[in-house]
C-alpha positions in Angstrom: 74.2 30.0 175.8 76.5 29.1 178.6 75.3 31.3 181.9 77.8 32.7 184.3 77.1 34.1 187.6 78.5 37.2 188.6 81.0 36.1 191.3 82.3 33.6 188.5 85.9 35.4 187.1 86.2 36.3 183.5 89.8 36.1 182.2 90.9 38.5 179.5 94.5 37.2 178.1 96.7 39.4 176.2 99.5 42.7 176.2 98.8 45.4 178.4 100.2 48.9 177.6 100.0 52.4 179.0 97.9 53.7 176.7 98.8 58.2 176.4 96.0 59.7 174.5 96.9 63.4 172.8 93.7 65.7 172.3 93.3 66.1 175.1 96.2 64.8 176.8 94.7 61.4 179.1 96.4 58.1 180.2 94.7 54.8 180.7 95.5 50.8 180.9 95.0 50.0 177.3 95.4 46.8 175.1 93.9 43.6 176.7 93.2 46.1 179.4 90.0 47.6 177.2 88.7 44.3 177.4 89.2 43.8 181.4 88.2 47.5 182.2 84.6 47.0 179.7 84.0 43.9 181.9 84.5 45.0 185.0 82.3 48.2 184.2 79.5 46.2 183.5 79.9 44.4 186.8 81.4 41.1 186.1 84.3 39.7 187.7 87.3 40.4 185.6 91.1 39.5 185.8 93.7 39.8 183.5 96.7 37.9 182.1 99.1 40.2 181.1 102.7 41.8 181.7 102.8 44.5 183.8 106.3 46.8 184.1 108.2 47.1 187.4 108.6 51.2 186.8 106.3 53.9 188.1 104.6 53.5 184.1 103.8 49.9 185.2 102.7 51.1 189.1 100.2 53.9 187.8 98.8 50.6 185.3 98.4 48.4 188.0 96.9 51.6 190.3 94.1 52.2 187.7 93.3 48.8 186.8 92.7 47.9 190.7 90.8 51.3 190.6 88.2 49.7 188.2 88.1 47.0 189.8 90.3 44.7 187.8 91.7 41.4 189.7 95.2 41.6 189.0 96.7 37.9 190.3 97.2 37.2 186.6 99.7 39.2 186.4 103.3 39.0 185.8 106.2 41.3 186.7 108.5 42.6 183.4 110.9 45.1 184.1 109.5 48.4 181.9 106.0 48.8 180.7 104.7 48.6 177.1 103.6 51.9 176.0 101.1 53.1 173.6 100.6 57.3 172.2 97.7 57.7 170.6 95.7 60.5 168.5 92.3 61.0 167.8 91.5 63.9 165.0 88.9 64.3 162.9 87.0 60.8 162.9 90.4 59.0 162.5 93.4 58.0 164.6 97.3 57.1 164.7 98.9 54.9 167.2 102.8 54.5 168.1 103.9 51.6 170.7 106.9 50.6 172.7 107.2 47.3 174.0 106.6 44.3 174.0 103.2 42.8 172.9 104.0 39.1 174.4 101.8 37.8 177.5 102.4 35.4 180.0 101.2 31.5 179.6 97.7 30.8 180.8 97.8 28.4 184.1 96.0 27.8 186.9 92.0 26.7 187.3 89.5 27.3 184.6 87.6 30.4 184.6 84.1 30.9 184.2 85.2 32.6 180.7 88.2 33.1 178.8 88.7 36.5 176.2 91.3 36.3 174.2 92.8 36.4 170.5 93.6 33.8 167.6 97.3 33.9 168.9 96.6 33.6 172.5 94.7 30.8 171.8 97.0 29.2 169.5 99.7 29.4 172.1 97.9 28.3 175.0 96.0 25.2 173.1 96.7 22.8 176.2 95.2 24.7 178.9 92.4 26.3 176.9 91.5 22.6 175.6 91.4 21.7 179.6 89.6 24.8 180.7 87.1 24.2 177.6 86.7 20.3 179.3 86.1 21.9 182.6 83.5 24.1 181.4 85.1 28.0 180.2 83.5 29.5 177.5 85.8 31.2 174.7 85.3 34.6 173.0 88.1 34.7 170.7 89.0 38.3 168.8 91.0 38.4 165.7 94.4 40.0 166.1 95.6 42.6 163.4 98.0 40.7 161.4 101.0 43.2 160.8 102.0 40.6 158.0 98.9 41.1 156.3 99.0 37.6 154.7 96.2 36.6 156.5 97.3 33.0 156.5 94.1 30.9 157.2 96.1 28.2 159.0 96.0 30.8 162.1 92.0 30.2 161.9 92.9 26.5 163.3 92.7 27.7 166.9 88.8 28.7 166.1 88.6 25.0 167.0 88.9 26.3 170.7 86.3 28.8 170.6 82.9 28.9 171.2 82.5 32.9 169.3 84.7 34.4 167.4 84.5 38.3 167.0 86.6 39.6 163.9 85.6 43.3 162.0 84.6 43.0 158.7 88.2 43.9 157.6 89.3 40.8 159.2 86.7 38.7 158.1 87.2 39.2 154.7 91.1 39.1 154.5 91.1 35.8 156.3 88.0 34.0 154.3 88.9 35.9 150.5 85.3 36.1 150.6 83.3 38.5 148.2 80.8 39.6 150.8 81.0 39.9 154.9 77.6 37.3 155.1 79.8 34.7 152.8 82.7 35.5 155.4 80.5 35.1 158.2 78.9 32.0 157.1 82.7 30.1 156.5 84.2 31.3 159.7 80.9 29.8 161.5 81.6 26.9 159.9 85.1 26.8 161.7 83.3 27.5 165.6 80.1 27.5 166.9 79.4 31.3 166.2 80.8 33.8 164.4 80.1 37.7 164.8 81.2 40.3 162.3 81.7 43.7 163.6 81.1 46.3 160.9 81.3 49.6 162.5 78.7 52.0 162.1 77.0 49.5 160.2 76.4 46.8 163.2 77.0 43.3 163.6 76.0 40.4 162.1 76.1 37.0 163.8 76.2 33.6 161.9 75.7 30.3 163.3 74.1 26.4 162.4 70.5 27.7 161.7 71.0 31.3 162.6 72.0 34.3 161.2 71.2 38.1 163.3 71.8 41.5 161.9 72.4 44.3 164.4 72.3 48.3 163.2 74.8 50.2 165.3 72.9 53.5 167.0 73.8 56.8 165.1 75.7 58.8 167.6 78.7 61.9 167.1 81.9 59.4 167.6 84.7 61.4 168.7 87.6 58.5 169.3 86.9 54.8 167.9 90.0 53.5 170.2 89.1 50.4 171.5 85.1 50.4 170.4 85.8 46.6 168.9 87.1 45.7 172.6 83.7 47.5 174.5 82.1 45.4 171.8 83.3 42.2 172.5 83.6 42.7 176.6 79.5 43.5 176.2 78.7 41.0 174.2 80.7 38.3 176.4 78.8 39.9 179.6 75.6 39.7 177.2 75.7 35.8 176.0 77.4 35.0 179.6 73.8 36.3 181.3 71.9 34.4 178.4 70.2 37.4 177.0 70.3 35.3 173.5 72.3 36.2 170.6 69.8 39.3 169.5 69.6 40.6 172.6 72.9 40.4 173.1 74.2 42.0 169.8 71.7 44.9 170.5 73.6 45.1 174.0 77.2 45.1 172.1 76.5 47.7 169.5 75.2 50.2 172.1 77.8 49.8 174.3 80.5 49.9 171.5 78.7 53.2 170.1 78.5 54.9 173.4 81.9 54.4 173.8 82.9 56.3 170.7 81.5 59.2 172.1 84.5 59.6 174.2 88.3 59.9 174.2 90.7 56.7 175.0 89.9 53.1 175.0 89.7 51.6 178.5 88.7 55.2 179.8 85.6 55.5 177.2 83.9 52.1 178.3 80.7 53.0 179.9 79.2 51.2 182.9 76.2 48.8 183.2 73.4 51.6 183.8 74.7 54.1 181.3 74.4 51.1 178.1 70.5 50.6 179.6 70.0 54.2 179.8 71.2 54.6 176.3 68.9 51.9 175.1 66.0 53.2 177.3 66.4 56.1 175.3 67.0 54.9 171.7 63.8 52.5 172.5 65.7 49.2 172.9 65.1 47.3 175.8 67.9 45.9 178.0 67.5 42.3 176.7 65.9 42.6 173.5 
């Protein structure tokens, strides 16, 4: 695995919205912002490419992402903010959004590390190819598809990723596989490593000559919102620090659980000591 120092940035490209949670009522960056906030948590060196509005919705964004300690020169001016209400009730959850879910083209010099989706790669295949020359590394999430066709020439732009991180859901809509390992083992076929995320049920990475399985913790999840991005911020920070791909899911799942065991998504990503206190207590060690 690729190893990034600390002071090396790690870009996270995608929308950014206001995220309003109801029960109880809370307000956090959300979106590409879960990813951004989980990273810079855990210490690294995060920026994000995104739209940000010009109105006081966009000013309180850009106010709490510089509060966690988000760079923001990736950013680009839009005139209102995308919005996002959310509720959490009873182990389940409804969303609503306004805006727009469009982000600004990635330029400038390659970052240590790159976070982003199937359509933010797909879009930006020039300068990610360049960056990938110069030496980023590429996590790549899936992307709901609100076709739901799950059109497998969108799994083209795995060619520019060195993990790719869809849920199970995912996986198995875009292979038409029978089982999540079959899923797994195709999509690895199409990048260098592919990691399922299952839920309460773990991970499971697949790659040439390796395949790890992950439990996920038992723990009392109150709010799922934006568990897969903790997820798949930890497991970047993980991989990026070379704690190996075991050690590193192990990392993932804990941080992903301990975040469902609090309201929002940006707001519910825990730090760096709080993930290694929770495995010092479920008997885990930090890099296992």
């Amino acid at each position: 695995m690729v190893e990034s120092q600390g002071s090396e940035q790690v870009l996270v490209a995608g929308p950014l919205f206001l995220d309003v949670v109801m029960g109880p009522l809370g307000h956090a960056p959300g979106g590409a912002a879960n990813q951004a906030v989980a990273l810079a948590r855990l210490g690294a060196r995060a920026a994000l490419a995104s739209y940000v509005g010009e109105d006081a919705a966009g000013a309180l964004v850009r106010g709490m992402l510089a509060q966690e300690g988000v760079r923001l020169d990736a950013l680009e001016a839009v005139e209102r903010q995308s919005v996002t209400v959310s509720l959490a009730l009873d182990g389940d959850r409804a969303m609503t959004s306004f805006g727009t879910e469009e982000f600004p083209p990635l330029r400038g010099p390659a970052p240590a590390a790159l976070l982003t989706d199937l359509r933010g790669l797909a879009a930006n295949a020039e300068a990610v190819g360049r960056w990938r020359r110069e030496g980023t590394w590429v996590l790549a999430d899936c992307g709901w598809d609100p076709t739901e066709r799950w059109d497998q020439g969108d799994l083209g732009a795995l060619a520019l990723a060195d993990v790719f991180t869809p849920n199970e859901a995912e996986a198995l809509a875009y292979t038409r596989a029978g089982t999540v390992e079959e899923a797994a083992a195709r999509l690895a076929g199409m990048c260098p490593m592919c990691v399922v995320t299952r839920g309460a049920a773990g991970a499971l990475a697949v790659a040439p000559g390796l395949r790890a399985a992950v439990p996920a913790p038992p723990v009392a999840a109150t709010d799922t919102t934006g568990a897969g991005d903790v997820f798949s911020a930890a497991l970047a920070w993980a991989l990026l620090r070379g704690r190996g791909v075991r050690g590193a899911l192990v990392f993932a799942v804990h941080a992903a659980a301990l975040s469902t065991t609090r309201r929002g998504g940006a707001s519910a990503a825990p730090a760096l000591d709080e993930v290694e206190g929770f495995l010092a207590e479920r008997g885990a060690a930090p890099g296992e």
